[in-house]
C-alpha positions as CSV (number, residue, x, y, z in Angstrom):
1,X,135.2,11.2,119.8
2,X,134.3,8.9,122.8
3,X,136.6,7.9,125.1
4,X,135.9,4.4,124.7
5,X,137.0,5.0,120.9
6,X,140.0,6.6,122.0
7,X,141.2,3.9,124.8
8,X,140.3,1.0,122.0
9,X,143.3,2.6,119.7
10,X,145.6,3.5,122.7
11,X,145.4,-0.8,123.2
12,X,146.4,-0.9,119.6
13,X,149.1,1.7,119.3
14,X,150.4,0.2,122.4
15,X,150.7,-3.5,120.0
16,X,151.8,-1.7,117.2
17,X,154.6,-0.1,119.6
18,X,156.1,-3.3,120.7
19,X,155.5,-5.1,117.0
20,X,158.1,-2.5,115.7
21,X,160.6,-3.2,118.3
22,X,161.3,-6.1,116.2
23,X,162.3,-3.8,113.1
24,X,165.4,-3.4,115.1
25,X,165.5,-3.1,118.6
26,X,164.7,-6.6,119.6
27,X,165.6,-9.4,116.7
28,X,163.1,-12.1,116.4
29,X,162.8,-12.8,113.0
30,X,160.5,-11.8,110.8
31,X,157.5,-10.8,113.5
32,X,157.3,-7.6,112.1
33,X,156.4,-8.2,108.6
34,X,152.6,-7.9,107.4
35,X,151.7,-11.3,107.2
36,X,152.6,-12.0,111.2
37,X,150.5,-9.1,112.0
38,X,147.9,-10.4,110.0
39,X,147.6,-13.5,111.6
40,X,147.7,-11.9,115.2
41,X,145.3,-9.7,114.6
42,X,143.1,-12.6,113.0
43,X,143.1,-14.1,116.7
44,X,142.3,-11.2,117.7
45,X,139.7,-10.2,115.7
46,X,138.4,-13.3,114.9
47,X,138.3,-12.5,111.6
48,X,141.1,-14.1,110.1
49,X,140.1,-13.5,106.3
50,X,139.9,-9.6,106.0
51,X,143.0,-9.6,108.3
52,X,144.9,-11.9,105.9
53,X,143.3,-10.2,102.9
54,X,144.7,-6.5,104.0
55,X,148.1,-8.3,105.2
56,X,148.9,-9.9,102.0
57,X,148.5,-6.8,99.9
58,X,150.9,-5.3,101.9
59,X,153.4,-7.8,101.8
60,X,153.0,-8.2,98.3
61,X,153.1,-4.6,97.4
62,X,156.6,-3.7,99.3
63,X,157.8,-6.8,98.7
64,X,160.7,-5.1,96.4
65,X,161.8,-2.7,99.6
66,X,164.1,-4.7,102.1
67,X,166.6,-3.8,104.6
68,X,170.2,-3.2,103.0
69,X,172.8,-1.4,104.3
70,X,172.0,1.5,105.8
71,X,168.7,1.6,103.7
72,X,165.6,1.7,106.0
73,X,162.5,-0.1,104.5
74,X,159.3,1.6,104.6
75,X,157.4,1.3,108.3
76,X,155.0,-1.5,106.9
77,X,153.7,-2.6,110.6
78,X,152.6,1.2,110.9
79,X,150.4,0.7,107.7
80,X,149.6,-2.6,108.6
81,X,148.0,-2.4,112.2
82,X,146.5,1.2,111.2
83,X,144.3,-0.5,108.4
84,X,143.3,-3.1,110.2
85,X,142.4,-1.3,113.2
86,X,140.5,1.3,111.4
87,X,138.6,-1.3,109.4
88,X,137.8,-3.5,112.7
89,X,136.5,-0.9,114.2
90,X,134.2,0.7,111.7
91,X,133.1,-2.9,110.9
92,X,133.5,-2.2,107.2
93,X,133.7,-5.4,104.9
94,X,133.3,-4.1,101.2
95,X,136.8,-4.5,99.4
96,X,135.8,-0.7,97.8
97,X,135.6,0.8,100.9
98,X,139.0,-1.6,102.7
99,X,140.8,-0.1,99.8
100,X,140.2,3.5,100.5
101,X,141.1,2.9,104.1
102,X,144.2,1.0,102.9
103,X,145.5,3.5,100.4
104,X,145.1,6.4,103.2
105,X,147.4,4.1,105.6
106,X,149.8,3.8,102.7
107,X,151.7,7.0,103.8
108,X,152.1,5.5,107.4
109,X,154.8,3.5,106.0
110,X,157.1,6.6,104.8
111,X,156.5,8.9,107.8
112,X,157.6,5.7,109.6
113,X,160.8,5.2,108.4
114,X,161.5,9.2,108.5
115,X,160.7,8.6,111.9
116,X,163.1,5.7,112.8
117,X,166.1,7.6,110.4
118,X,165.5,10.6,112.7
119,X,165.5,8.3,116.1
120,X,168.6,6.5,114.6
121,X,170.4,9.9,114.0
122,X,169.8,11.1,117.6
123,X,171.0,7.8,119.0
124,X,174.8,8.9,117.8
125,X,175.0,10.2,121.5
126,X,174.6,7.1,122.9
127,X,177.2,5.3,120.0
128,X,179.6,7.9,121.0
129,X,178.9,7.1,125.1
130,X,179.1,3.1,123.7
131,X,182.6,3.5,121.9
132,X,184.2,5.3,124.5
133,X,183.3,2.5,127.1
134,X,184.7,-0.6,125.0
135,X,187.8,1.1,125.3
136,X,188.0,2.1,128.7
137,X,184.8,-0.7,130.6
138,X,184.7,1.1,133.7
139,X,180.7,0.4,134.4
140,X,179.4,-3.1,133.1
141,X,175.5,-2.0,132.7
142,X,176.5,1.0,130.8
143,X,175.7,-0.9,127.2
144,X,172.2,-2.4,128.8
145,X,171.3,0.5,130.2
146,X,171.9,2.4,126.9
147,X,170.1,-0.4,125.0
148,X,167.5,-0.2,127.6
149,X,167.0,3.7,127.5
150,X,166.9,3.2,123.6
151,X,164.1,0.3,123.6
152,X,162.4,2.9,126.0
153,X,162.2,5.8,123.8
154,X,161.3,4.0,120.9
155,X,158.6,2.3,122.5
156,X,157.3,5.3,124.1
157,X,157.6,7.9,120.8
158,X,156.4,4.8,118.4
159,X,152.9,4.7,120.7
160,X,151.8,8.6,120.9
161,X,152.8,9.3,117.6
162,X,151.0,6.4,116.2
163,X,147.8,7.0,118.6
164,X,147.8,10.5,117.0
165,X,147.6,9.4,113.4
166,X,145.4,6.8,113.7
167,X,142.9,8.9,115.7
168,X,143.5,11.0,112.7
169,X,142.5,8.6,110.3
170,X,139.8,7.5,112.3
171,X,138.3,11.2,111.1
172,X,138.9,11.1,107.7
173,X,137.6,7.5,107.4
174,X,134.3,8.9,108.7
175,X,134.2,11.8,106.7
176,X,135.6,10.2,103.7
177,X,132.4,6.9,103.7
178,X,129.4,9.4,104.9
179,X,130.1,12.1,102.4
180,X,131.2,10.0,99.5
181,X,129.3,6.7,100.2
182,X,127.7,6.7,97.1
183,X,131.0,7.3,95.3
184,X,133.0,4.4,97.4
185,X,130.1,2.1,97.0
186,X,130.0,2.7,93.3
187,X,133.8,1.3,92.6
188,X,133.6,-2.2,91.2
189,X,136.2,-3.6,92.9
190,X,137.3,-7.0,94.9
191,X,140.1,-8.0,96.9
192,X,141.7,-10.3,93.7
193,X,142.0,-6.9,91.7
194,X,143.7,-5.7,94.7
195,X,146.0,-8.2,94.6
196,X,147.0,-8.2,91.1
197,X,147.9,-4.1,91.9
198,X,150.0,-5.6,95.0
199,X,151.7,-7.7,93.0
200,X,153.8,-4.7,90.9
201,X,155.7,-5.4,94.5
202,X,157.3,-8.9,93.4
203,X,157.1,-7.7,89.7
204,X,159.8,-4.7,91.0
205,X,161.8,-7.6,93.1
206,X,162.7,-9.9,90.1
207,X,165.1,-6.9,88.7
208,X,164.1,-8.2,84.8
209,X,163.9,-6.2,82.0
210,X,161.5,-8.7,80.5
211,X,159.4,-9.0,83.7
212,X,158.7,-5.7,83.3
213,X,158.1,-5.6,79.6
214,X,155.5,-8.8,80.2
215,X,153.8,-6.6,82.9
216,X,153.6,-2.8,81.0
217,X,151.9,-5.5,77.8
218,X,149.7,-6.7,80.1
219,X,148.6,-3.7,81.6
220,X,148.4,-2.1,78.2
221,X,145.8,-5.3,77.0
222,X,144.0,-5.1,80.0
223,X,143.2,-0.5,79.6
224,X,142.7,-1.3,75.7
225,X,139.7,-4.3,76.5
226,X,138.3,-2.4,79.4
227,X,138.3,0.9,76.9
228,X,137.1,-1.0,74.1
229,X,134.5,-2.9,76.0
230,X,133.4,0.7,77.4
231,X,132.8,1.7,74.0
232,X,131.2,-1.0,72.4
233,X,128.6,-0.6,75.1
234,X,128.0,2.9,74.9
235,X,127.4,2.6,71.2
236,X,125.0,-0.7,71.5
């Protein structure tokens, strides 16, 4: 691995770092979510359709996993700027070969939010430091120094960790499309059949027993014509 490849995905994980600030740390809105980090990567890149085509199948396919409670959603900016750094950087553009690198990310987005739950639990330290200064304020920059040394760590462990894995991925992606090339290439696949798999997402959010009847009839039309189809050409 060349160093230039390795200081390209250092840039990134250090963007990635500071995109999932705003999971928590620093409230902005919504600059997290796939979408955003589509469209800043599209100016970016320049390539504004493959980065919108890879951000919208996340969004739609976690779309049913939000923030309640104490409930941490899965890391989706970790999935989200490892696909589309891996797939920038190999220069790939066939949708068969996007959605193996996208379906490899896919586990980004769990270790991520074990991650931030194990962060979170090592911050009760700093809640404990917090709580006994509102009742007694002796320093003033105690709670921005806290929030500061907090912003800091997560920053700083949200970079290596996600340098590592990409750098990892980077591997497997080129082991994965020169060994099996013929394989990937061989998938008949496009980015709208992506999108209809993404969409199980919203199906999930609507929380309707007939939505998801509607859906398992569909999907149950759709395998018996493709099945059928297969046969009737086999036999012809």
């Amino acid at each position: 691995m060349s160093l230039d490849t390795i200081c390209w995905f250092a840039l990134v994980s250090l963007f990635f770092a500071v995109f999932s600030l705003f999971r928590n740390t620093i409230s902005l809105g919504l600059l997290e979510r796939p979408l955003v980090i589509g469209l800043f990567w599209g100016t970016f890149s320049k390539d504004y359709v493959m980065a919108l085509n890879i951000s919208i199948f996340f969004e739609l396919f976690w779309l049913d996993l939000i923030p309640a409670g104490t409930f941490i959603p899965p890391h989706l900016t970790a999935s989200t700027f490892a696909a589309l750094s891996l797939v920038t950087f190999l220069d790939i553009t066939a949708p068969a070969q996007i959605m193996v690198v996208i379906f490899c990310c896919m586990p980004l987005a769990w270790l991520g939010a074990q991650l931030e739950a194990f962060q979170r639990d090592k911050q009760r330290k700093s809640y404990n430091q917090l709580l006994n200064w509102s009742r007694k304020p002796s320093d003033a920059k105690l709670p921005g120094m806290l929030i500061a040394r907090s912003a800091l760590i997560t920053l700083t462990i949200s970079w290596s960790l996600f340098l590592v894995a990409v750098l990892a991925l980077y591997k497997v992606m080129n082991w994965l499309l020169v060994d099996f090339s013929t394989l990937i290439q061989g998938i008949d696949v496009s980015w709208p059949h992506l999108w209809i798999a993404a969409t199980l997402g919203g199906v999930m959010a609507l929380r309707l027993k007939r939505a998801y009847v509607v859906l398992t009839i569909g999907i149950c039309f759709v395998l018996f014509f493709s099945i059928w189809t297969g046969i009737a050409w086999q036999s012809s």
